[in-house]
N, C-alpha and C positions, 0 to 999 in steps of 0.2 A: 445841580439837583437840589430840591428843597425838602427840607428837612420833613412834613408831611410825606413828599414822596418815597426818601430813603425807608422811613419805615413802614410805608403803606406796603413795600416791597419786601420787607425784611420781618417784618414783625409777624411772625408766623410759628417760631417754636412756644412751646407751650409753658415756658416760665420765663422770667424778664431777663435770666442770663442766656439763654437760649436768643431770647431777639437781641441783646445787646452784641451777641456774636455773630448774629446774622447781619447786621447794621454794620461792626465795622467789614465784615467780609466786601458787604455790596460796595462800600465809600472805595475799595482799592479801584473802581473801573468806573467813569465816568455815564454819564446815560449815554452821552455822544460818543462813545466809544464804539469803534467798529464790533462789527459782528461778524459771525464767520458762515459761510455757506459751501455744501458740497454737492455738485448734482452726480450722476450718473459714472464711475470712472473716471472722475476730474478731479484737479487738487483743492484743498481747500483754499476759498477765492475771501478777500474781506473786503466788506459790504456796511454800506450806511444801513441805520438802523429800519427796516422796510416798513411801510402801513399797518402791515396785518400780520398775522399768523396764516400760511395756506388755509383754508376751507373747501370743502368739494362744493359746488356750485357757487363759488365765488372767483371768476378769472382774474389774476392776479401776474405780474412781473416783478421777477428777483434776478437780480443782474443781467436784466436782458432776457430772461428766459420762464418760459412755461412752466408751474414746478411742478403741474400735471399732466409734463408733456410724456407721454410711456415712450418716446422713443431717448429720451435722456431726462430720466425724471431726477426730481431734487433726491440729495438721501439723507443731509443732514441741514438744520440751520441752526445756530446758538446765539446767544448773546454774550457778553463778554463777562458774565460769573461763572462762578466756580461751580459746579456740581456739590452737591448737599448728599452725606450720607444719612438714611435715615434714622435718628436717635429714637424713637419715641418707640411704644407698643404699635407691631405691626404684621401685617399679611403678607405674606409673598406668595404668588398664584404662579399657578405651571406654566403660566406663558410668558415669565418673566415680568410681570405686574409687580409694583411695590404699592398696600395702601395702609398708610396711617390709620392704627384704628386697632378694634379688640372685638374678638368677639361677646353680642351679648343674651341673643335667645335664637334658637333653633325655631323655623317655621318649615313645619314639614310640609304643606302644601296639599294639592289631591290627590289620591291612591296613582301610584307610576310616576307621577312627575319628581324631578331631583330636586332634594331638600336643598333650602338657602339660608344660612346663618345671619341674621340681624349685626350688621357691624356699625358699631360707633365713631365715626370719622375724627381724624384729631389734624391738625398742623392746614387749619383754612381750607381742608378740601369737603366741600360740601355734596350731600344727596339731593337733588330736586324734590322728592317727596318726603322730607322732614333729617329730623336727626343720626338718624340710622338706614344704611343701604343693605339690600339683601346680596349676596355673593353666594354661589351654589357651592357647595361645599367639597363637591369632586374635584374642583379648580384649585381648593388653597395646598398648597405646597407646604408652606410651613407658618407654624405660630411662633413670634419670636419679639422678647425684650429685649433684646441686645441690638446692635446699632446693623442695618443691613450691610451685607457681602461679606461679613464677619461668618466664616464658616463655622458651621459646630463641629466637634471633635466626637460626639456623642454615635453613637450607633444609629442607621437610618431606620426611621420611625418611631426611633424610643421619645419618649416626653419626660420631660422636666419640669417639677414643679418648685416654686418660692424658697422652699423647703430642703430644696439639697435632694429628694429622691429622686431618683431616676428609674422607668419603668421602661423595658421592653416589652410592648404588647403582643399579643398574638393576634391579637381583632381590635379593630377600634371604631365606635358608634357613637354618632353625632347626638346628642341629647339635647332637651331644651336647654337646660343651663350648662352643661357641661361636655366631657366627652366619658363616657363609659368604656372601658378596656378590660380584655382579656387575658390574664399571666398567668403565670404557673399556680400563683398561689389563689388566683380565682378573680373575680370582679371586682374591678375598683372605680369608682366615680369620681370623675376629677371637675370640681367646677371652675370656669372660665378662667374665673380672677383666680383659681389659682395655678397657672399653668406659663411657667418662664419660657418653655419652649418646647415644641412638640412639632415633628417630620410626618409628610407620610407621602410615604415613596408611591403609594399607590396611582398620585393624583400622575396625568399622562401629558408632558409634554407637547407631545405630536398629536393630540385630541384638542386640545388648548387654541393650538396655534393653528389649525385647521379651524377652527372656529373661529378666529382672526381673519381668516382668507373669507368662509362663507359668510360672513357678515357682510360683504362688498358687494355680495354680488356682479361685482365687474372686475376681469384679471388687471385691469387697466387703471383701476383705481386707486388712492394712496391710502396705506394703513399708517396711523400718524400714531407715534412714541413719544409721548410727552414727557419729559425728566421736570420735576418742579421743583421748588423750593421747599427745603424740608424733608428731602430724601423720597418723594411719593413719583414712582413711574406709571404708567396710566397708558392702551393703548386702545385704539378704537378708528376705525373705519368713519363711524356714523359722527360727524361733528360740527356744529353748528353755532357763528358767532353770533351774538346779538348786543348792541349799542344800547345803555338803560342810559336816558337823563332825568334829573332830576336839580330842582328849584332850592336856591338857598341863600337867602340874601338877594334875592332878586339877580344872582347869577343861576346858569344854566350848569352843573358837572356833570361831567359824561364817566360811569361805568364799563367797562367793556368784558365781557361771559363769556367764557365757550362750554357748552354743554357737549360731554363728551358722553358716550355709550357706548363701556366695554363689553366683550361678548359672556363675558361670565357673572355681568347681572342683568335684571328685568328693568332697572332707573339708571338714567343718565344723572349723570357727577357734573355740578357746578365747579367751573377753576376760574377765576381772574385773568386777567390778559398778564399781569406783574407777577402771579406766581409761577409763569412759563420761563424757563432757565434755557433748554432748547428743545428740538422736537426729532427723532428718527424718523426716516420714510422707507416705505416698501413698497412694491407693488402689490395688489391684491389676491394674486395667484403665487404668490412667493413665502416660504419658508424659511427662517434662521437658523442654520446649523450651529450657529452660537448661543441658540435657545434650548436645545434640544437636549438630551443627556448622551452625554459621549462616553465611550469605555474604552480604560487605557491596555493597547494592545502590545507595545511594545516601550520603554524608555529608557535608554543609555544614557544619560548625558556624559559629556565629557571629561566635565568636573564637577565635583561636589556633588551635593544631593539634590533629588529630584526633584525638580520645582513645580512642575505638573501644568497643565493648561491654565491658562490666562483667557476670563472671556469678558467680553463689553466692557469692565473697569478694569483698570489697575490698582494698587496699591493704596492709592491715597483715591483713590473713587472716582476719580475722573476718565476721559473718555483715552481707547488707545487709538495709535497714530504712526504713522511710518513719517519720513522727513517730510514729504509734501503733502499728506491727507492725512487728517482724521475720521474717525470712523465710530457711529455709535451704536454699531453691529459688525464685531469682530472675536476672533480670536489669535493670542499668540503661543506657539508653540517651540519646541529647542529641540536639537538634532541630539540626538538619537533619537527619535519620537514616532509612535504609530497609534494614532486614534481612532476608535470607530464609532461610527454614527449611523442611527438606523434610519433608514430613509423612508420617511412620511409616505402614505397610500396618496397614490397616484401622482406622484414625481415623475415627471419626465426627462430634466436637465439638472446640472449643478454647475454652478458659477461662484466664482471667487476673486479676486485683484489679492496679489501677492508682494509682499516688501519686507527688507528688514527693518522690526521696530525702532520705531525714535530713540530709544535708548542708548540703542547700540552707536547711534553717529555715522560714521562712514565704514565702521567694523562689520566683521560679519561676512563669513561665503555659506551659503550652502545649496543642496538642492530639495525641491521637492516633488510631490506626486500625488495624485488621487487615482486608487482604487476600489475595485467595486466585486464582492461578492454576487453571485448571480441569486437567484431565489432557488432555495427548493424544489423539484419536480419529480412527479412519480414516473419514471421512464420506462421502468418495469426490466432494468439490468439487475445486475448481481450485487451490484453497490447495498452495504450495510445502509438499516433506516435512519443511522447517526451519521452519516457522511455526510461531511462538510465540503460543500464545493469549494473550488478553491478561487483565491485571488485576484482579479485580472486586472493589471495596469488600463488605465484610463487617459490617463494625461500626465507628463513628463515635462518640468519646467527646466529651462537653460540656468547656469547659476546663478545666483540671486546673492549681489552683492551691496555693501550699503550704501554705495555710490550709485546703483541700478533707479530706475524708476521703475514702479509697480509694473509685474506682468501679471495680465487679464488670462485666466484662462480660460474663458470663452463657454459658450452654454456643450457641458461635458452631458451625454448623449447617458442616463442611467437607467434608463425604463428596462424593468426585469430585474435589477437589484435589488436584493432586500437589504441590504448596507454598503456605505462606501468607510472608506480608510485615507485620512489626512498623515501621509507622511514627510517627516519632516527630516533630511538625511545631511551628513558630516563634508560629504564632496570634496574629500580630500585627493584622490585622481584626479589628472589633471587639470588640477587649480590654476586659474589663469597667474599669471605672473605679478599683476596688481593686487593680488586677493590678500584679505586677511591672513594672516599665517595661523594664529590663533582659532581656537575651538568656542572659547567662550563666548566670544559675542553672535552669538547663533541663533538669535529669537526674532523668529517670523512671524508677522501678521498678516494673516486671512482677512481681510477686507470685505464686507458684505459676504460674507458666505451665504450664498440662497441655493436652495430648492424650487427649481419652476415650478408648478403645477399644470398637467395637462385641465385644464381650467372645466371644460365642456364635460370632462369626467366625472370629475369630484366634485360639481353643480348636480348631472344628475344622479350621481347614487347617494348624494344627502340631502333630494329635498326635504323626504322626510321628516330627517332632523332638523331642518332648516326651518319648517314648521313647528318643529316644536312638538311633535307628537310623543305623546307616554303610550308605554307598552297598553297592551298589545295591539294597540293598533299601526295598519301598515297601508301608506301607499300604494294603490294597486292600479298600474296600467302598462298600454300595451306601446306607448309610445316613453320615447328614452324621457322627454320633457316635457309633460305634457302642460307647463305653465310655466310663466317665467314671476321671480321675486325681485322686489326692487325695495330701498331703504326709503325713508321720506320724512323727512321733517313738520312735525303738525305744532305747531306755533303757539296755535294757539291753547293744547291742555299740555302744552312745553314737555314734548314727547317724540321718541320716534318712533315712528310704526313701519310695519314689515308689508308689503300693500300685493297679493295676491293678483296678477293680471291676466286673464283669462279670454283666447279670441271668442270671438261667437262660434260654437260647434264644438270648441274645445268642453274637457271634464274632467273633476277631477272626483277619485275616487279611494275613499280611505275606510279601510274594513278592520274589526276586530272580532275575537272570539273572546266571552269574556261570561264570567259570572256574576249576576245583580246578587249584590250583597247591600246591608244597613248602609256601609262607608262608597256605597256606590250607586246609587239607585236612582241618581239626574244626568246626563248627558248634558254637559255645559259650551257651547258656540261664545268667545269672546269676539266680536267686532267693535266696527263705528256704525255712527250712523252713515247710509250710504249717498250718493252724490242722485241716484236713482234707487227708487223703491226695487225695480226688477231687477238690480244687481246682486239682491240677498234669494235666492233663491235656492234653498237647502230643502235637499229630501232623505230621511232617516228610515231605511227599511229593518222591521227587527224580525228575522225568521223568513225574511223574503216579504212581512206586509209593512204598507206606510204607515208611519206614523207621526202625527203632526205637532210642531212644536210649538210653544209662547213664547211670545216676544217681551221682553223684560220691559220696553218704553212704546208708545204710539211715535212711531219714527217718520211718520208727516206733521206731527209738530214740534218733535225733536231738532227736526230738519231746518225749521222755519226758527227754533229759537237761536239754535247756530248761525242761523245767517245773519241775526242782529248785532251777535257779539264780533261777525267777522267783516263788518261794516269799517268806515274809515274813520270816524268819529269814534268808534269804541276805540278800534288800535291806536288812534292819537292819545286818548287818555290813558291808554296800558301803557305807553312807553312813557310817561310819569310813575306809573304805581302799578308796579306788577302783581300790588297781591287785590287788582280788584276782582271779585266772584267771577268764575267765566263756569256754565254749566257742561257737567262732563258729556263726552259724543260716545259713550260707551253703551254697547246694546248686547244683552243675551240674547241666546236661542236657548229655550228649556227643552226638553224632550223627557217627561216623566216614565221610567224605567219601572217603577214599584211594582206595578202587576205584573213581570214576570220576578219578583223575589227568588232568591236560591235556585233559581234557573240559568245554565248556561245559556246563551244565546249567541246568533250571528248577529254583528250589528254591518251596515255598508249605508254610508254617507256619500251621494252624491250632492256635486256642486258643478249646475251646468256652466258657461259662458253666454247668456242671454243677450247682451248690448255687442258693440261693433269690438269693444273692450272693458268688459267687465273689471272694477278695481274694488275688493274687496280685503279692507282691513284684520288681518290675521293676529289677535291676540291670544288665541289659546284654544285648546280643543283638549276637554279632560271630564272623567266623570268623579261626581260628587258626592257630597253625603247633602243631604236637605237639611241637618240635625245632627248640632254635635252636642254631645255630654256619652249619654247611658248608652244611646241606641247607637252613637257611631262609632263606640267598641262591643259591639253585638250584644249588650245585653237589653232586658226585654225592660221597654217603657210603660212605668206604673202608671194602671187607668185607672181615671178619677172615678170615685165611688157617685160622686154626688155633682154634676156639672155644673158648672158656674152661668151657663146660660138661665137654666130651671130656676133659680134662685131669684128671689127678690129682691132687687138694687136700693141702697139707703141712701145713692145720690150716684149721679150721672151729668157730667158739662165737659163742656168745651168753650174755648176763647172765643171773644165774640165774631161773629162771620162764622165759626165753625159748627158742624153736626157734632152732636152727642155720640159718645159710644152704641154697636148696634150691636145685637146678639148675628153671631153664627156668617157675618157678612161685614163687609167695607162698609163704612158711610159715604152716602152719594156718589157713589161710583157707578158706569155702565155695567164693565163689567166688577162685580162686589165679592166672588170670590175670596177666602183668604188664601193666596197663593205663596209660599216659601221656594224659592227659583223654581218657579211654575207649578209645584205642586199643589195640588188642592188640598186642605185641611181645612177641620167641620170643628166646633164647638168654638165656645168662646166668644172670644169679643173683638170686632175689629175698631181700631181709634184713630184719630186724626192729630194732628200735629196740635198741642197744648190741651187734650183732653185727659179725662179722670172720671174713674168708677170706683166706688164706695157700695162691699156686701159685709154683712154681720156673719160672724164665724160661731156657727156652734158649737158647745163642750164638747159634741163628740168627734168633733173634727182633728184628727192627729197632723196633718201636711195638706198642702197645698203648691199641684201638681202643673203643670203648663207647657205649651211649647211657641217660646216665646220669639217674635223677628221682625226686623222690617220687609215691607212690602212694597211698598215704591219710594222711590228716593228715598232719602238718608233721615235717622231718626233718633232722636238724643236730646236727653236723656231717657232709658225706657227707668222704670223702677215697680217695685214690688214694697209693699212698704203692711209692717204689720203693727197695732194700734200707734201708727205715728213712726214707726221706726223703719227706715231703711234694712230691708233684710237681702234683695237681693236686688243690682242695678248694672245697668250697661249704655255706654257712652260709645256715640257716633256709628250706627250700625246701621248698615245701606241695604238696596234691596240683593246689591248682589252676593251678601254675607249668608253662610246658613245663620239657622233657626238656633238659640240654644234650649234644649231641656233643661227645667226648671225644677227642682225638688227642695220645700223648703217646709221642714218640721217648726210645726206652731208650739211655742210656751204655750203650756197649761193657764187658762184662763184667759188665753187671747181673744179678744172682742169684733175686730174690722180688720178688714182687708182692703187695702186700696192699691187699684192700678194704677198707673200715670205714666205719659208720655209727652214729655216736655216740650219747649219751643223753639231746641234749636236744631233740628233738622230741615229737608228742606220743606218749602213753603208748600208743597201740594204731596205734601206725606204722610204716610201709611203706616200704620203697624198692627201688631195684632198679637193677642195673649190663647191661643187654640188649643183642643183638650185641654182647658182650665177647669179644674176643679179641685175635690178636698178627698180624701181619705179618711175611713172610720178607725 
């Protein structure tokens, strides 16, 4: 291995003794050193080091075998380093995710949708769109500076701040810089940087990891567990490798990416092919009972004190293992033992492979069991409405010695439980005659515990979710499915998208009841541009009449500019330099709300299936505010006394090739509307990309009022500038950004006013300064 390479691979913690530890870790294992692989109930097999990483639409052989074969899929592959605990400031999410990083600004997002925390990436794992990834905030488990699997001792939910305090909340609320909590002695704001450690039990394992599964969209599919370097676990369905080269010395080096998209952000995470240490596999209809939260029902041990469940690591952070398999979804447990786990919506089966742990050697008798509470039901007997049903054995394993090879207990039949119970028992009656004498060495590993999913179930009663819909709106039809979702890799604006496929005759139909308020008053359709014009065909009834939307781009030549960029010659120069411009395929639907204000209304959005098969890109369906400042916390927007149109201009230009500023309209546009996501707005100015207006301010002008946005493509710098001084300015604002209100009190004796809207937006862009004017 050459010394470039050792720390290309190593050099990843975040100060120089960090990588020097990481550097000798990696030198104890050669590159050529075997790797290890485990498919389906098979032992661990060691393996030359393979081509690739699995990837879903990449067919690929690992020892002979399919590793997305569902009938004996892979479950584990490694290489031969150590697992890395994580040191650094980091997140841990309810689905057993680990990410290097902190948080650093709250984006609450549009009215219903769940807020995402801005996190700062540390230890080489990158965001695809810039330095910071968003992560919804119902997912994070816990905030923690201390080094991961290192439990806290601290009461669940309380936080800890730098400071030594400790706070048990009663409520705790996500804030832009901080989190805000509730205690006895009343409100306290904690900002980010100051927060050593903070739980909250609220976030839901079994929501998480269900989200896991629907992101496949196929039971058959592999959900891939990435453990990496530097302590950061990472899991996602949706993953995609790509080969960068690049020129240097007139040699060719080659890169290699996997872009990975967990379900609990909106941006896929850049990882290296070198920072992958090894990878867990699942099926896509499958659950880990060693992810989930268990509750301890029963524990004797034999001797000593109670050591309590052991799940995916051990001690020193590495993966657990019975003598002939390792496992990187396990649990181990000691006799006297009874754990319960609630069994996720819409479980069907549980499965497990059973052995005593590697520790123990050839020590160790005992037996085990899985049973299963039934659910609840109103049956209308005499039974108190506390009565707990009781218990009922499921599966009975023969004893289990550590000379034994794993027994499989087979897909255990749970549908109608609302929990099962992992028992783990002493099997001191008739003990075979070889057996351990001793009690001590009694610790059993659960081997893939999974949860099947009736797959076809828990598809159709979360499309909804699967879309991505915010209250109150709700899928409404008469068939169980009436669409199918599929994941898709789109290349080219290095994304994945959720691709809606619809037969001809098929519909779908999503309805809400809802009141147009300030922070609500656009109805926003995120898609692509489509493959056919007649695949977008959206109709918006409000009250039962239509009503017609705008279209945020001309998406016939949208279309046409896509196809130049997806040409063979442009992708030959992208795979030299990825950061060359490629124009975004993204397209609104506006539907202006405002005229019915403060009225509740029925909204129903239908979406026919018009082609043989309609495939319509699903990025979001939410409503909006037009305008954030004053108005998008309900207070009432100050009208200008004296409008900026009426007024005499003391100069007006644009760069050369461009129109001059125009009152009350675009320049040279067909349609010249000032629109903010489709809305129409009257006064003012609308400008072009490198233009500038100059008006003289009179004494009795107190402020100077506006609502200021872009309108097509993207637009930056805008500015407000009063005799020569920047007073108020906004960088890189697109058309699909609201509007901000502007309010900006003039010094006494101020002279000019100038607008401006710089050069570096895009090349055929808009913007506009509307109810502009001044105040007496």
């Amino acid at each position: 291995m050459t010394l470039f390479r050792l720390f290309r691979d190593c050099f990843t913690a975040t100060t120089l003794l960090g990588a020097m530890l990481g550097a000798v870790r990696a030198s104890e294992a050669d590159e050529d050193a075997t790797w290890k692989v485990v498919f389906d109930r098979g032992a661990t097999q060691a393996i030359a080091a393979p081509a690739a990483w699995p990837v879903p639409g990449q067919p690929m052989s690992i020892a002979g075998k399919q590793p997305s074969d569902p009938r004996e899929p892979i479950r584990l592959l490694a290489t031969p380093r150590r697992l890395d605990r994580c040191e650094v400031p980091h997140i841990e999410l309810a689905n057993g995710d680990i990410v290097p990083g902190w948080p650093q600004k709250l984006v609450a997002g549009s009215p219903g949708a769940i807020p995402r925390v801005e996190v700062l990436l540390e230890s080489g794992i990158e965001a695809l769109g810039g330095p910071t990834l968003p992560v919804r905030v119902d997912r994070i488990k816990r905030l923690s500076q201390r080094a991961s699997a290192i439990a806290t001792t601290r009461e669940p939910g309380s936080i800890e701040t730098h400071d030594g305090h400790v706070f048990i909340p009663r409520s705790v609320r996500w804030r832009e810089y901080g989190l805000s909590i509730l205690t006895a002695d009343g409100v306290t704001e904690i900002p980010y940087t100051e927060i050593a450690e903070a739980t909250f039990p609220s976030a839901s394992e079994s929501d998480a990891l269900l989200d896991d599964c629907q992101a496949t969209n196929d039971p058959e599919a592999l959900v891939h567990r990435y453990s990496l370097v530097g302590g950061g676990v990472l899991t996602a369905s949706q993953v995609s490798r790509e080969v960068q080269r690049s020129r240097r010395r007139g040699k060719t080096d080659l890169m290699i990416y996997y872009y990975v998209q967990p379900a609990w952000s909106i941006e896929p995470l850049v990882i290296t092919e070198s920072q992958i240490v090894a990878c867990g596999y699942r099926l896509g209809n499958e659950v880990p009972a060693s992810l989930l939260a268990t509750e301890r029902f029963v524990h004797q041990p034999a001797v000593g004190a109670s050591a309590g469940l052991t799940k995916n690591r051990d001690i020193d952070f590495q993966r657990l293992a019975s003598r002939e398999r390792e496992a990187d979804l396990a649990i181990v447990s000691r006799s006297h033992s009874e754990w319960e786990v609630v069994v996720p919506p819409h479980a069907a089966t549980f499965r497990a492979s059973l052995a005593i742990e590697r520790s123990q050697a050839d020590g160790g008798c005992v037996k085990c069991r899985v049973e299963g509470r039934p659910a609840k039901t109103d049956t209308g007997s005499d039974q108190p409405a506390d009565h707990e049903p009781s218990w009922k054995v499921l599966w009975t394993s023969d004893f289990l010695l550590g000379s034994s090879a794993p027994i499989d207990t087979g897909a255990i039949e749970i549908q109608g439980m609302e929990a099962i119970r992992l028992v783990t028992l002493t099997a001191h009656d008739d003990r075979p005659a070889n057996a351990d004498p001793l009690d001590i060495r009694d610790a059993v590993i659960w081997m893939e515990p999974q949860f099947a999913l009736d797959h076809a179930a828990s598809q159709s009663s979360s499309l909804a979710q699967l879309l991505g819909l915010p209250l109150p709106w709700k899928l409404v039809s008469s068939d169980a499915a009436p669409f199918s979702l599929r994941n898709r890799w789109n290349d080219l604006q290095q994304r994945w998208d959720r691709v809606v496929q619809l037969k001809k005759g098929e519909t779908i139909e999503l309805r809400a009841s809802t009141t147009v308020r300030l922070d609500s008053d656009v109805l926003e359709l995120l898609t692509a541009a489509p493959r056919e014009i007649g695949e977008h065909n959206f109709d918006l009834f409000i009250n039962g009449k239509h009503l017609p939307w705008y279209v945020s781009s001309d998406r016939e030549q949208l279309r046409a500019t896509l196809a130049r960029y997806r040409s063979g010659t442009f992708q030959l120069k992208r795979q030299y330099d990825r950061s060359l411009p490629v124009t975004s395929d993204q397209v609104a639907y506006w539907w202006d709300l405002s005229p019915f204000q403060g009225q509740t209304v029925e909204l129903k959005l239908v979406i026919p299936g018009t082609a043989s098969t309609s495939e319509i890109v699903w990025r979001g369906l939410s409503q909006r505010s037009t305008v954030i400042g004053k108005r998008d916390a309900g207070q009432k927007f100050i009208e200008p006394m004296v409008l900026l149109e009426s007024m005499p201009l003391l100069h007006a230009s644009a760069d050369r090739g461009r129109s001059a500023p125009t009152a009350g309209t675009l320049p040279r546009r067909k349609e010249n509307e000032i629109r903010f996501l489709g809305q129409i707005w009257e006064g003012g100015y609308g400008m072009t990309r490198g233009s500038r207006l100059r008006v003289a301010i009179d004494p009795s002008f107190k402020t100077f009022v506006a609502v200021v946005g872009c309108c097509e493509q993207s637009c930056s710098p805008l500015r407000i500038l009063v005799d020569g001084q920047v007073r108020w300015s906004a960088e890189g604002m697109t058309q699909f950004d609201a509007a901000r209100q502007v309010q900006i009190d003039l010094p006494p004796g101020s002279r000019e006013l100038t607008l401006e809207v710089g050069s570096d937006g895009g090349y055929d862009s808009f913007a506009a300064f509307a109810q502009a004017g001044f105040t007496k």
